[in-house]
N, C-alpha and C positions, 0 to 999 in steps of 0.2 A: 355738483358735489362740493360740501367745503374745503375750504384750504388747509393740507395738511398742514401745514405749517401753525394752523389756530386751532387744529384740532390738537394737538401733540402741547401747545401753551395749554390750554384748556386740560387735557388731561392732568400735568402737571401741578396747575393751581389744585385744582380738584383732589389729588391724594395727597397734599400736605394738608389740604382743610380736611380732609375727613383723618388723618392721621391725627391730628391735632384733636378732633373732635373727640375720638376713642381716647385717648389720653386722658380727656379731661372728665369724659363719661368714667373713666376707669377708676379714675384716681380721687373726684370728688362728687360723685352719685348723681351729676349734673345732668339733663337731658341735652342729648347733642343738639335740639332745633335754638338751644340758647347761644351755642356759637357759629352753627352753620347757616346762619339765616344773614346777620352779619358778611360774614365768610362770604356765600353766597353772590350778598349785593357788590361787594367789594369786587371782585374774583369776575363775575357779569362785568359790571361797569368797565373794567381794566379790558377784558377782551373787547368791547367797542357795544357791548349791546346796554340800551339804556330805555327810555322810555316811560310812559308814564303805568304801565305796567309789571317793570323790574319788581317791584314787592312780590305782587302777585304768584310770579316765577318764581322766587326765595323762599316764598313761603308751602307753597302745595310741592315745592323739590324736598323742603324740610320734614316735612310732613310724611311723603310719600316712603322717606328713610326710616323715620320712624315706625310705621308699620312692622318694617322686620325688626327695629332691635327693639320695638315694646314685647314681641310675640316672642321672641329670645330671652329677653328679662324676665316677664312674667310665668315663661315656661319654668327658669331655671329656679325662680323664687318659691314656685309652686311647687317643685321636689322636696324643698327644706318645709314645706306647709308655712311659708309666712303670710303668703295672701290671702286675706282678708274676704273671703267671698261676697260675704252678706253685704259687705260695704259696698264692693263692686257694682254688685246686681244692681242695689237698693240706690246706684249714682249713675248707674251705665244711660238709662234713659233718658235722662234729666240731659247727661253732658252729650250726648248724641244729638238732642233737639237744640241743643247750645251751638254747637258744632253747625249745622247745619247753617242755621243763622250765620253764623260766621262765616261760612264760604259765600253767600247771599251777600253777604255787608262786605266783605273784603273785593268781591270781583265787581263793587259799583265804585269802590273808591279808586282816587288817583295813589302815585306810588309815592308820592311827597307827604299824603296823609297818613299812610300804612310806615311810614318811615318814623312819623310822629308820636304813632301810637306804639310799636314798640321802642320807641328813646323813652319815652314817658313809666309803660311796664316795666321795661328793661331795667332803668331804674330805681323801681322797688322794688323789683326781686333782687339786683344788687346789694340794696339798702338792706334787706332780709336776710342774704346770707353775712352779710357784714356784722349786723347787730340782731339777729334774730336771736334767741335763748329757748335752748327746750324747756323749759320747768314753765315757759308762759303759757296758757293757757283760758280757753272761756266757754270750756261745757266737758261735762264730765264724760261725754259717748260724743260718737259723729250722730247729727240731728236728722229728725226725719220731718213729714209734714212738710211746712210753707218752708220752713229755712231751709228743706233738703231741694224743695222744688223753685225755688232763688240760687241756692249758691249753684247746684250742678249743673245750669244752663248756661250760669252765667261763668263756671269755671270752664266747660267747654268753649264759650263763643270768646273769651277772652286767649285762650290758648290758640287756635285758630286766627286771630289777629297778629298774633305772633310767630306762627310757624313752628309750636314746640308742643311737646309733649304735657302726660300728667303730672309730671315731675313740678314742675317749678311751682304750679298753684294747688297742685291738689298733696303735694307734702305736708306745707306749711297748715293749709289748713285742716287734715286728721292731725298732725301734733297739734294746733290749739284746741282741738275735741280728744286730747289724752288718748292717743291712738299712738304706741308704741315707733320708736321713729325705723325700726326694719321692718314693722308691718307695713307705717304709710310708705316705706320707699317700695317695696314688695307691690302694693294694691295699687300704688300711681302708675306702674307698668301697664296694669291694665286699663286705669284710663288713660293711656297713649292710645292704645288698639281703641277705643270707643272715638276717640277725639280723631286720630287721624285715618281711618278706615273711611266713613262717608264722608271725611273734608276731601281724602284726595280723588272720591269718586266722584263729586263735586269740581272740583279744578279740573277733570280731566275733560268736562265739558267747555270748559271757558277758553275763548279764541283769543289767541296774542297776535299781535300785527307782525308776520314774516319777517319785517326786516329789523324787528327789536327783538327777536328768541332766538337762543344758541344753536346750534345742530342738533338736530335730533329729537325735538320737544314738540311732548305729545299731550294738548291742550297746554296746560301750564305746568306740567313734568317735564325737567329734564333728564332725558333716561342717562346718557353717559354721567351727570351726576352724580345719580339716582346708583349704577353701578357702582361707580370709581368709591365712594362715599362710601357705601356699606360693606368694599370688601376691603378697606381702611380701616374701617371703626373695630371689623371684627381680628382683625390682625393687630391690632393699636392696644385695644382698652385692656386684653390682662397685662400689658404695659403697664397702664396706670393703675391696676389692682395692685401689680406688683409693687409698684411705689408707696401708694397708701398705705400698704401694710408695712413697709421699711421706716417709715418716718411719720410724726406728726401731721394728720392734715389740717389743723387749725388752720396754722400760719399759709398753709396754701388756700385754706378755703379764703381768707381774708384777701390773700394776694388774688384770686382769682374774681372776687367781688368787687376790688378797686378797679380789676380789667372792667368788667363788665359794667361797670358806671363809666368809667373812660367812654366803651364803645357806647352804650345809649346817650352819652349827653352829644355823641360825635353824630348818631342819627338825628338825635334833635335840632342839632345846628343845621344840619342838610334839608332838612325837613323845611326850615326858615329862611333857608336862603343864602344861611352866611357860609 
C-alpha cells in the first residue's frame, strides 16, 4: 500500500496544477496539456519518481485529461454551431494516423529526448502566442489533397510528442487558411478527441518500471492524476472565463507566452544536462 503520507503530497501538487491549468484554459483558450505536461514532470520528479520514462507518464496523463475537456469543449462549441464539421471530418483521419505514430515514437524514446522535443515545440508555440497576428495568413480555405494529407498527420504526431491537445497547432494553422479564430478554437476541440483518444489507448499498453510510476498507474496513466486534474480544471476554468471577460487578455496572453518560453528553454536545459 502507498504511504499516506505521499499520497496526500501527491494529491495536493495535483489540485494546484489542475487548478492552475483550468485558469489558464479559461482565461486564455490555451489547451491544459501545454501546462500540465510541465506540471506533471515537475510535481513527478518532486514526489521521488523519475526515470527515463517520466515523459512518457506526463504525457498519456496529459492526454488522458484531455479527452474529457476536448469532448466538454467541443460539445459546448457545438450548441453555439461554431464547429466547423467538414473540417473536422476532412482532418480527423489524417491526425489519428499522426497520433498513432506518435504513441509508437514517444514509447521508444528515452525521457531526456521527449524533454527536448517539447523545449524546442514549446518554444514556438510561445514564440506564436507572443508574436503571432491574425490578419497573417497563406491560403484562402483549410487545404485538401497532399497538404491536407502532410500537415494532419503531422499536426497529430507532433501534438502527441507533447502531450497536448488540438489547440496549440491546429489554431494557428485554420487562422493561416482564413478560418475564422472562434471557429478554429471551436473545431481544434475536436481534434483533441482524434489526437488524444487512440494516443491514450496506446499508452495504456506501454509498461513503466514499478519502482519509477506513481500510485495507481495504469500503463502509463496516472489515474489519481487523471482524477484530481479534471475535477480542478472543471471547477477552475469559468474562473478564468470570468476573468477574460473583466479585463484585457492581450497583456495576459503576452504574460502567459513569456511563461511558456521561460518553462521550454528550462526543459531544454534539462534535456542537455545542465
Amino acid at each position: 500500500m502507498p504511504d499516506t503520507v505521499l499520497l496526500v503530497e501527491m494529491g495536493v501538487l495535483l489540485a494546484g496544477i489542475g487548478a492552475l491549468a483550468g485558469v489558464l484554459a479559461g482565461l486564455l483558450g490555451v489547451g491544459g496539456g501545454i501546462v500540465l505536461v510541465p506540471a506533471f514532470f515537475y510535481a513527478f520528479q518532486t514526489l521521488g519518481y523519475g526515470g527515463p520514462q517520466l515523459m512518457q507518464l506526463c504525457l498519456a496523463t496529459s492526454l488522458a485529461t484531455i479527452i474529457v475537456t476536448s469532448l466538454r469543449s467541443v460539445l459546448s462549441h457545438n450548441r453555439k454551431g461554431a464547429v466547423d464539421w467538414s473540417i473536422l471530418r476532412g482532418w480527423a483521419p489524417g491526425i489519428v494516423v499522426g497520433a498513432v505514430l506518435g504513441v509508437l515514437v514517444a514509447a521508444s524514446l528515452r525521457s531526456v529526448v521527449l524533454q527536448g522535443i517539447f523545449g524546442v515545440l514549446g518554444l514556438l508555440i510561445g514564440l506564436w502566442l507572443a508574436f503571432g497576428k491574425a490578419e497573417w495568413q497563406i491560403g484562402p480555405r483549410m487545404p485538401g489533397g497532399v497538404t491536407r494529407a502532410i500537415l494532419s498527420p503531422l499536426l497529430g504526431f507532433l501534438s502527441v510528442l507533447m502531450g497536448i491537445g488540438g489547440g496549440s497547432f491546429g489554431v494557428p494553422v485554420m487562422t493561416l487558411y482564413n478560418t475564422p479564430i472562434h471557429r478554429a478554437v471551436a473545431t481544434a476541440a475536436g481534434f483533441g478527441m482524434t489526437i488524444a483518444v487512440p494516443s491514450v489507448v496506446g499508452f495504456l499498453f506501454l509498461q513503466i518500471d514499478p519502482a519509477n510510476r506513481p500510485p495507481f498507474t495504469l500503463g502509463a496513466v496516472n489515474g489519481p492524476a487523471f482524477l484530481i486534474v479534471i475535477c480542478m480544471t472543471l471547477i477552475t476554468a469559468p474562473i478564468g472565463v470570468r476573468i477574460a471577460h473583466a479585463m484585457d487578455p492581450k497583456p495576459l496572453r503576452r504574460f502567459f507566452a513569456a511563461f511558456l518560453v521561460l518553462v521550454a528553454l528550462n526543459m531544454l536545459r534539462k534535456s542537455l544536462g545542465y
